[in-house]
C-alpha positions, 0 to 999 in steps of 0.5 A: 519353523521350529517347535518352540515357536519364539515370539519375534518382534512383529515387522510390518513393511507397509511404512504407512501403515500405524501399527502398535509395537507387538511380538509374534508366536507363528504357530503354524501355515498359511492355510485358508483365504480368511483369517479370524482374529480374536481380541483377548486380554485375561480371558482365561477358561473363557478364551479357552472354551472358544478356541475349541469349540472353534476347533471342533467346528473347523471353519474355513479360517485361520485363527489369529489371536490379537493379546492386549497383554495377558498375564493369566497363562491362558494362551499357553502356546502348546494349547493355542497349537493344539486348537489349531491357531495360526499366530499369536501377536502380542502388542507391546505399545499403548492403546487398547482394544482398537490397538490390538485390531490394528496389530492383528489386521496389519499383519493378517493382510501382509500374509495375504488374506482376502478377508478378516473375521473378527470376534471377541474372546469372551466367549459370549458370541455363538461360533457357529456362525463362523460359516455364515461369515466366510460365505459372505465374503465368498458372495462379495460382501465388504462388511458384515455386521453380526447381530443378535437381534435380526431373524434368527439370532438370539440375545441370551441375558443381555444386561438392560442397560446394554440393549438399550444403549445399543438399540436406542443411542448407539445403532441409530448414531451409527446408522445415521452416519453410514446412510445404512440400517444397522440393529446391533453395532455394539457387537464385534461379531465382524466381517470385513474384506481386504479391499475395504480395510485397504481403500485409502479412504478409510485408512484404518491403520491410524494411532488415532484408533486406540480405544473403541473407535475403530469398531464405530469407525469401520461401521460407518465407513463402508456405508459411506463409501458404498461398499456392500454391507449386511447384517447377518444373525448371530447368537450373544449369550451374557452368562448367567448369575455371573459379571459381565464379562466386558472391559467398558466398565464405569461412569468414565468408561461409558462417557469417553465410549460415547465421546468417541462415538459421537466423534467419529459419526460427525467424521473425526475419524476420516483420514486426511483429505477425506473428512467431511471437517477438512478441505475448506476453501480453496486446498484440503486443510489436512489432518482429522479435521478437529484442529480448525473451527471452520467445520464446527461453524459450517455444519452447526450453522447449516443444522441450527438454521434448517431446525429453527426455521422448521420450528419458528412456524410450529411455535408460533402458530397461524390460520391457515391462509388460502391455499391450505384452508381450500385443501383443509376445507375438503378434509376429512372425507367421508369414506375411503371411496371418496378418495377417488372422487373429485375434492368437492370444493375450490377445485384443489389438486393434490397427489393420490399419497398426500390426500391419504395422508392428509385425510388420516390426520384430519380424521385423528384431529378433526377439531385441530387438524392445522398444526398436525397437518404442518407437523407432516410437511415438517416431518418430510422435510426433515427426511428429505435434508437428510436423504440430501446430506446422504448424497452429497457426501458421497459425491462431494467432499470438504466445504462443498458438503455444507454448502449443498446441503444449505443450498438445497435445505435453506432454498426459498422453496424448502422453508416455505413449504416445509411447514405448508399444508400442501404438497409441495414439499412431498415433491422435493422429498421424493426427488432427495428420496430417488437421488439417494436411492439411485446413487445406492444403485450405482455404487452397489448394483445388488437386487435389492437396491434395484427393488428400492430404486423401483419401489421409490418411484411407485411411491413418488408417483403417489406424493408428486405430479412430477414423477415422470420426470423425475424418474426419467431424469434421475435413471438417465443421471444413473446410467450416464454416471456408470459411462462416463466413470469408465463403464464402458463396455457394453454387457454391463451398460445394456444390463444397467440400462435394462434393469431402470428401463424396468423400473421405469416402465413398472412406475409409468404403468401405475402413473398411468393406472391411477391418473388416468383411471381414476376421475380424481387425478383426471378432475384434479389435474383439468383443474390444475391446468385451468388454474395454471394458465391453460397447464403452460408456461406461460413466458410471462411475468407472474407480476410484471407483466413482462413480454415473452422471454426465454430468460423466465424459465431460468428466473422460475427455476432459481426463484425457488433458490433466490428469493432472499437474494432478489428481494436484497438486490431489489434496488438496483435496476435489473437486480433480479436479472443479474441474480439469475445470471450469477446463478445461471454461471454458478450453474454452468461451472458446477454443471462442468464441474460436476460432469468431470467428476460425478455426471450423475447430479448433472445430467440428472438436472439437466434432463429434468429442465429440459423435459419441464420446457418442452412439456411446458411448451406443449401445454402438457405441464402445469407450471407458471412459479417457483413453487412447481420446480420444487422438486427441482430443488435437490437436483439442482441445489447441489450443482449449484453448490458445485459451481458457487464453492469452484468460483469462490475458490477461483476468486480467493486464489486471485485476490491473494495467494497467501490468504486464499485458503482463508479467504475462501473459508470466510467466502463460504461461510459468508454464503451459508451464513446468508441462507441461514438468516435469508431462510429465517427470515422467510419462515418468519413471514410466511403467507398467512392470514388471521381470520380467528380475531375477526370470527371472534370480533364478529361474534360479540357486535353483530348482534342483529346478525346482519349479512356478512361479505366475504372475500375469496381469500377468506372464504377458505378460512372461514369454511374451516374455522368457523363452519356454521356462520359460513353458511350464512356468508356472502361470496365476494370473488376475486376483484383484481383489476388485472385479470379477465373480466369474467370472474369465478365463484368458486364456491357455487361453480359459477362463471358471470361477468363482472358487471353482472356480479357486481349488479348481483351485490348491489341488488342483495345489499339494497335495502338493508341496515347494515352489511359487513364486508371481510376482505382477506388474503389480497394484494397492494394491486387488488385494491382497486378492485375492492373499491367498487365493493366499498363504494357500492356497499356505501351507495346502498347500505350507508358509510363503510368504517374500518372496524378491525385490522388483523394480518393481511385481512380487513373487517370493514362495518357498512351502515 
């Protein structure tokens, strides 16, 4: 090479590759496995400090200067010589700092470098964490992000306005969008490998990084695509007394950085046929994905629906029904002990985790429990759909995304109990939680995501009955995922195998220390079983009374998914028959569909239905509605997905190759449009009862303070809301005249026949003036049933008037 070191125009010979036009000084050989590429543009002495600083630490890397054009001799090439620098590329073409990135990558990776650490030239990063980087890559990892503010780095006169912008808007965006946990992404302190700069998934080496997006680019990428990520601490001293040395300056500067920010986190930056905006309908559309409304519509309207039907039962509060007050009625306890103690009244079961939970809110807001206790259900809800966005996009791509996303967020099951007092939502958060977090381990089998794989069964044990199942379903989906994929050879499966075997076995020991030795899930689970049917699927209808069929438990599973679309094709004869067999095809299809490609989503749905119908053969698991395969809903929702968008394509292809795309666009809209509206509507009408107007009514023209009677359905609320007059209430228990003929008083744990109960109320109202009768929480079949509590209330009392009507409850005045 000679002495002087020419600049030479910079020859790239990947012909893909886009790569800004750019002159290149070598100064000296290749010497080491990773380069360092410095980003500079008028630094001065500050570039200058660092280059020796660099030099006297003499890291394992080569040193590449990336100029944007300096003009202030600062890179004299004598002193770059003398630092030890290997080459200085010039660029020559527009663009600015993302530009400069991609000159200097492109050519480092043409000289066959495993690595690139990257750091700003300014000076305000501590070099003696270079080391750190190089070790990193040696272990593996694909993208290290440095960063002040983990343990042991130091942020030195960071401007206020910097921290917060970076702590509270751009790492949390970040974050977010690569499914992983970052503190300091505005930091160009970097690592990256070359088979992650070189994945044509991510394909960096585009003239749409010009600016700034390249860095927020290659952040959430590799979370995306599972490549291995960690942060690791750095030093970032601002100097002090002096301007920020920075090239973000300005209003302008600050808002077009946030546009681009927000860009690429919604995915405008994906290359094409990758992006989460393209592919839509039938054939990827191509491109960044900005230049058609499809993607807009689909995720604007799968995102609005899922926050509005989340937020219409917040805004619009109720008393809560059945179900809720039974649990409300129980709440707050005494002590802390008293968690392990059978609930005292109406015989409600729920998870160890959520009657915690539940507790502590009732504790802060004794007096306003119910809107506190919605608000957690919501709160689950939310995460939940995100942990579900976070695994379907990495198994799926183009419309199918949206598709799953609102097949599983704008389930029947998901609204209604998204804002429910109960536990069921908590069980479709831990099956999304436990399918994120197996996905994790398959794509990067580090210790780590082995512990939060373990450590998201233990939690889930606490928050569902289901946990058994949905851990041996979701390990078996894992390790069918890393065989079919082509894992094949023995070590590998047996060592995979062993570690879920462990974190199996470690989540079953707690399942069984804490429900089987502990007399609340034991009292609590008995009585779940009573209540559901002996604890069987009992293959018959749960209104109809249909004969023994097989075709329930397929009817029961899609329920949770169907419920909008039952009620619509309720007309026609066999209607919620032939909704289950379009499901059960859509199934079919994106089960095959999904085997090909991803197994994991599956086999895991098709070991959790085959465990719950054997155990439900058996006796050994309570279920008998939709509600009880709420933990089903991720697993299937996305296969679901699968299969839906695969005949939806199908379809458009056949009707007319030339509007196929289109066609199959509109289709799939049409789709998530009808879960949106079907979902809004259900949270409209959840089930609900408004006891509070008659509490009121009650009050004010019950003067003589005759006897009040209770429905059962009522009984709940009334114990909640109006504590004091519950004591003085009668108990009137469940007057359906389809079931047994010995009825329950679940309040006082007695078990009478009809015919006496009913001797029993006449007996009590003979001889009295006036009598009261509340009626609430009961359905167009039970009617009949209460007829006899009118026409005994009229032979002994005198005539019963209709005094106040009131959401599905009845105040009704005898005498």
């Amino acid at each position: 090479m000679p002495d002087d070191a020419p600049l030479r125009p910079l020859v790239i010979k990947e012909a893909s590759w886009e790569v800004p036009a750019a002159v290149l000084a070598e100064l000296a050989d290749k010497r080491e496995r990773y380069a360092l590429v410095i980003p500079v543009i008028n630094e001065g002495e500050r570039i200058r400090r660092q280059l020796k600083a660099i030099a006297e630490l003499a890291p394992a890397l080569d040193v590449i200067i990336a100029d944007g054009g300096s003009t202030d001799g600062s890179l004299d090439l004598d002193y770059l010589r003398s630092c030890g620098v290997r080459a200085l590329l010039v660029k020559r073409g527009p663009g600015r700092l993302s530009a400069q990135l991609r000159m200097a990558y492109a050519w480092a990776l043409q000289e066959g470098y495993d690595g690139i650490v990257t750091v700003d030239g300014n000076g305000k990063d501590g070099v003696e964490a270079l080391p750190r980087f190089v070790a990193e890559l040696e272990a593996g990892i694909d993208y290290i992000q440095g960063s002040r503010y983990r343990k042991g780095g130091a942020a030195i006169n960071t401007p206020p306005d910097r921290k917060l912008a970076g702590r509270l808007i751009h790492a949390p965006l970040l974050s977010l969008a690569a499914g992983e946990w970052f503190t300091d992404t505005t930091n160009g302190f970097r690592g990256y490998t070359r088979r992650y700069l070189t994945d044509p998934r991510v394909a960096p080496f585009r003239d749409r990084f010009d600016r700034y997006n390249l860095l927020f680019y290659l952040t959430l990428r590799a979370g995306q695509l599972g490549y291995k990520s960690k942060e690791v601490p750095v030093r970032r001293s601002y100097p002090e007394g002096e301007k920020t040395p920075t090239k973000i300056s300005g209003l302008s500067g600050r808002v077009s950085m946030m546009v681009e920010l927000l860009r690429c986190c919604l995915g405008g930056c994906h290359p094409q046929g990758f992006s989460p905006f393209a592919g839509y309908g039938y054939q990827h559309t191509g491109g960044t994905g900005w230049a058609s409304p499809w993607p807009a519509i689909l995720w604007s309207l799968t995102g609005l629906f899922i926050l509005i039907t989340r937020a219409i039962p917040l805004l619009f509060p109720h008393d809560p029904w059945l179900d809720e007050a039974m649990l409300m009625a129980n709440l707050p306890l005494p002590d802390l002990g008293s968690l392990f103690q059978p609930l005292p009244l109406f015989e409600q079961a729920a998870p160890l985790g959520y009657l915690v939970l539940a507790n502590a809110v009732t504790s802060v807001f004794p007096d306003a429990a119910a809107l506190p206790l919605r608000g957690l259900s919501v709160v689950a809800s939310l995460i939940a759909a995100y942990l579900t966005f976070l695994t379907v996009r990495r198994l799926m791509s183009g419309a199918s995304v949206p598709l799953a996303v609102a097949f599983v967020c704008l389930s029947y099951l998901a609204v209604v109990y998204s804002v429910e007092i109960k536990q069921y939502i908590f069980e479709y958060f831990c099956s999304a939680l436990m399918m994120y977090l197996s996905l994790r381990y398959w794509q990067n089998r580090l210790s780590q995501n082995l512990v939060l794989f373990t450590l998201g069964g233990l939690a889930s044990i606490l928050f569902s009955f289901t946990a058994p199942i949905l851990i041996a379903s979701v390990g078996t989906g894992l390790l069918a995922q890393r065989w079919v994929k082509g894992l094949l050879h023995l070590p590998s499966l047996w060592r995979d195998g062993l570690c879920v075997s462990l974190a199996f076995l470690a989540v079953m020991f707690l399942f069984y220390f804490i429900f089987y030795t502990h007399p609340v899930t034991e009292t609590q689970l008995a009585a779940f079983a009573v209540i559901y049917d002996a604890g069987k699927l009992s293959f018959t209808s749960l209104v109809d009374d249909q004969a023994r069929t097989w075709f329930l438990f397929p009817q029961l599973i899609f329920g949770g998914f169907a419920d909008g679309w039952i009620r619509t094709l309720r007309w026609l004869p066999g209607g919620k028959e032939i909704i289950t067999w379009l499901f059960l095809a859509a199934l079919l299809v994106g089960g095959l569909e999904g085997f090909r490609k991803f197994p994991f989503l599956s086999i895991s749905a098709l070991v959790a239905a085959f465990l719950i119908f054997v155990l439900s053969l058996a006796g050994l698991f309570p279920i008998t509605e939709e509600r009880h395969f709420a933990f089903m809903v991720p697993l299937v929702g996305p296969v679901l997905a699968i299969g839906l968008f695969r005949c939806l394509g199908w379809l458009s292809y056949w009707y007319s190759r030339g509007w196929s795309l289109q066609l199959a666009n509109w289709l799939t809209l049409v789709v998530v449009a009808y879960f949106g509206v079907s979902s809004l509507v259900q949270s409209t009408k959840l089930a609900r009862q408004e006891v509070s107007p008659l509490i009121t009514y009650l009050d004010a023209h019950n003067e003589s303070n005759a006897p009040v009677w209770v429905y059962y359905g009522a009984q709940p609320a009334m114990r909640v809301l109006a504590p004091d007059r519950f004591a003085q209430l009668g108990q009137i228990s469940h007057a359906s005249s389809k079931t047994s003929w010995v009825w329950e008083n679940r309040v006082f744990g007695e078990t009478v026949h009809k015919d006496k109960y009913l001797e029993e109320f006449r007996r009590t109202l003979r001889g009295l003036p006036e009598v009261w009768l509340l009626f609430s929480h009961y359905r167009s079949f039970e009617y009949d049933g209460l007829i006899l509590f009118f026409a005994i209330a009229e032979e002994e009392v005198g005539d019963c008037r209709q005094v106040l009507k009131e959401k599905g409850t009845l105040l009704w005045k005898c005498g």
